[in-house]
N, C-alpha and C positions, 0 to 999 in steps of 0.2 A: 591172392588167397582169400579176402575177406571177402572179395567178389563171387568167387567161385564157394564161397561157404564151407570152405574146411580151416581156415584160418586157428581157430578155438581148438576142433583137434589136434592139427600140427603144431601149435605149441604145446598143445597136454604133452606129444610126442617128444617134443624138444627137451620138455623138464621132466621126464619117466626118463631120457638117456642123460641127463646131466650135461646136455651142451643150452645149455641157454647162451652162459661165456662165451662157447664156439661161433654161435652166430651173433652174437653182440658185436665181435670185436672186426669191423671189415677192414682189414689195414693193408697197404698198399702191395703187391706183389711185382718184384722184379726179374725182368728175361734173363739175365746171364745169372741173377743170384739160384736162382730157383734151377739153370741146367745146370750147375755146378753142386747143387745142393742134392738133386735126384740123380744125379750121373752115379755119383760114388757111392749115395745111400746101405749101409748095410744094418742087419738087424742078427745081433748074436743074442738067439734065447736063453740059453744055457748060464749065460752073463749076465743076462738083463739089462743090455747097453745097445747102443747104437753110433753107430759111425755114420761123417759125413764130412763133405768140402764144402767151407763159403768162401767162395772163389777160389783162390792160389793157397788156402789155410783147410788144414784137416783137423777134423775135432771127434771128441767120442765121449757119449753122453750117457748115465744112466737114461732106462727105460721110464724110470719114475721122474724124472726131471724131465725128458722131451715130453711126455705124455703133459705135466704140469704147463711146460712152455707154447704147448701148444692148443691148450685149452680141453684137453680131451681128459673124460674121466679116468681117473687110475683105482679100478675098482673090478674084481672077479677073478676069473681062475686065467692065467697066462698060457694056459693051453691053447690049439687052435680048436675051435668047435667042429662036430664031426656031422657029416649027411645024417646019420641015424639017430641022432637026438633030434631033427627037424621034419623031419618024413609027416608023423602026424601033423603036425604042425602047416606047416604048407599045405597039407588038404585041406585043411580048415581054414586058411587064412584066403587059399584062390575060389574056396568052393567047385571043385570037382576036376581041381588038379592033378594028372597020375602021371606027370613026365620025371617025375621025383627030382630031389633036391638040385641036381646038377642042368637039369633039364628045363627049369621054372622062370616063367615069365613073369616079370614087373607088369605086364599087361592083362595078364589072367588074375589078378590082385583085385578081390570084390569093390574094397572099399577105396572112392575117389582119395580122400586123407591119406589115406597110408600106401598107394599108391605115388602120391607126389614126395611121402619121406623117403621111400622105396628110389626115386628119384635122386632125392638130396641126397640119400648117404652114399649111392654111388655116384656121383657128379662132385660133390664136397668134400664127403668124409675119407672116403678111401679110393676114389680116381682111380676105375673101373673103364678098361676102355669100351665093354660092352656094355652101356649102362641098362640094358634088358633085360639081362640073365640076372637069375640070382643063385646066390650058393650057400651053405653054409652059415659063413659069415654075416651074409645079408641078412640073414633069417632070424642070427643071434639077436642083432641091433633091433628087430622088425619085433621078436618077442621080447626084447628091453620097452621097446618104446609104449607096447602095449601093456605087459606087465608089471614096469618098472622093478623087475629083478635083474640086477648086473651080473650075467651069469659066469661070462667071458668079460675080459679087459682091452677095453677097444682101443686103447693105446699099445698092445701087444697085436691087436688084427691091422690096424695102421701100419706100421712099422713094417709086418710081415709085405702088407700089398705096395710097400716104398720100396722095399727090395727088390721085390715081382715086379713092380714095372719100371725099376731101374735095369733089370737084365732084358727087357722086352723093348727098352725104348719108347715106353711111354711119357712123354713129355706133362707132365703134373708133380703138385706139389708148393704151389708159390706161396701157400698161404702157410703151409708149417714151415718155409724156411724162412720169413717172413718174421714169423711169430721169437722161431731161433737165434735168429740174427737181435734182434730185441734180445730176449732174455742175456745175452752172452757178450750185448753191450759192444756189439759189433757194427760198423757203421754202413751201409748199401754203399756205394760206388758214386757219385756223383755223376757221371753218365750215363747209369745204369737204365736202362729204359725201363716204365712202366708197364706191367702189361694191361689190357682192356677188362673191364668189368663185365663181364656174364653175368645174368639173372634167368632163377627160373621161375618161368613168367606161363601166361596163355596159352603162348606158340608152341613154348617146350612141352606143355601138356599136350597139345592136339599132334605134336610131331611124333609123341610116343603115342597116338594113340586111345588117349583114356577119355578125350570128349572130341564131339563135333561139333561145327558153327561157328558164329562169336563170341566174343567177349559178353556183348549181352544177351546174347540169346543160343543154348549153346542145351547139349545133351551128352550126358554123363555115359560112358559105355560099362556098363554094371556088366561083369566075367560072370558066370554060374559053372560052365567047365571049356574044354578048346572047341565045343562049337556053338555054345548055347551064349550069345548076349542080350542083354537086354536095357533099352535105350533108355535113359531115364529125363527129360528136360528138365530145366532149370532158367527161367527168367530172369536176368538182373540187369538192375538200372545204373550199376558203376563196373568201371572196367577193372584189370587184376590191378 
């Protein structure tokens, strides 16, 4: 990031949504803890609690305490956020985006910054298996990180997409059962395999799209609307 020169805004991003903690903390993620923890995942709004298994043990947690344990802030309204509070919004943020909310690309997103958090929050925060698309939700976090107004409670949008991609089969999640398993003073498995560390790096930039080139020598794809780009270059003499 310091390479590619959004470094200083993605962190403005990081401390306007209150995960500094969230990415401070990289702590080890395990295979069986983490299928057993998204297998069963449930989120009951109405209760403000959440259900889940680590391993062969089922547990049920306030909203406010998973949200605490797992580093996410616990602050806004526990509604889910709706397409129609985002509409302008997303014109303005892709510049001359009209596929509206359910239709909108991470890729039509002006600015390189907020493009790559556009990235992290669905790859980190809520394990989106399209991480392209945005909805809603996206958008909430996208106008926090900008605004720094906690509109919605991204411990209540979390919880929702652990649900969602516990009935889909999406295999995510290792870093909040992870974080769970700590708080609840529970111990991983001693066999239990590690899983691999991901980063998003260069590659994941050019793979979605938002520059071309290398590492040092490399051009920004600046969106204006879905046919108009425009290439912007950028020299630098260290890699991501």
């Amino acid at each position: 990031m310091e390479g590619a020169g959004i470094k200083e805004e993605f962190y403005q991003f990081i401390h306007n949504t209150g995960l500094a903690s969230f990415i401070a903390d990289k702590c080890p993620q395990h295979l069986e803890l983490t299928k057993t923890f998204t297998k069963k995942f449930k989120y009951f709004p109405r209760e403000s609690r959440v259900s889940f298994n680590l391993y062969d043990h089922s547990f049920t947690m306030p909203l406010e305490m998973f949200s605490e344990a797992c580093k996410l802030p616990y602050e806004g309204s526990l509604d889910e956020p709706t397409k129609a509070e985002y509409e302008s919004f997303l014109v303005n943020l892709c510049f001359g985006e009209d596929r509206g909310v359910t239709q909108g690309r991470i890729n039509s997103i002006h600015f390189p910054s907020l493009q790559y958090f556009a990235l992290f929050n669905g790859k980190c925060i809520v394990g989106k298996q399209d991480c392209s698309t945005l909805c809603a939700h996206d958008l909430s976090l996208l106008h926090t990180a900008i605004t720094g107004n906690k509109d919605y409670n991204l411990g209540a949008i979390v919880a929702r997409r652990m649900q969602l991609n516990a009935a889909n089969g999406n295999f995510y999640g290792g870093i909040y059962a992870s974080r769970v398993v700590e708080r609840l003073n529970v111990s991983p498995w001693p066999n239990d395999p590690i899983l691999p560390i991901q980063y998003l790096d260069f590659d994941a930039m050019k793979r979605h799209k938002f520059l071309m080139g290398t590492a040092t020598n490399y051009t920004y794809n600046l969106r204006f609307n879905k046919k108009t780009c425009c290439a912007y270059r950028f020299a630098c003499s260290c890699s991501l």
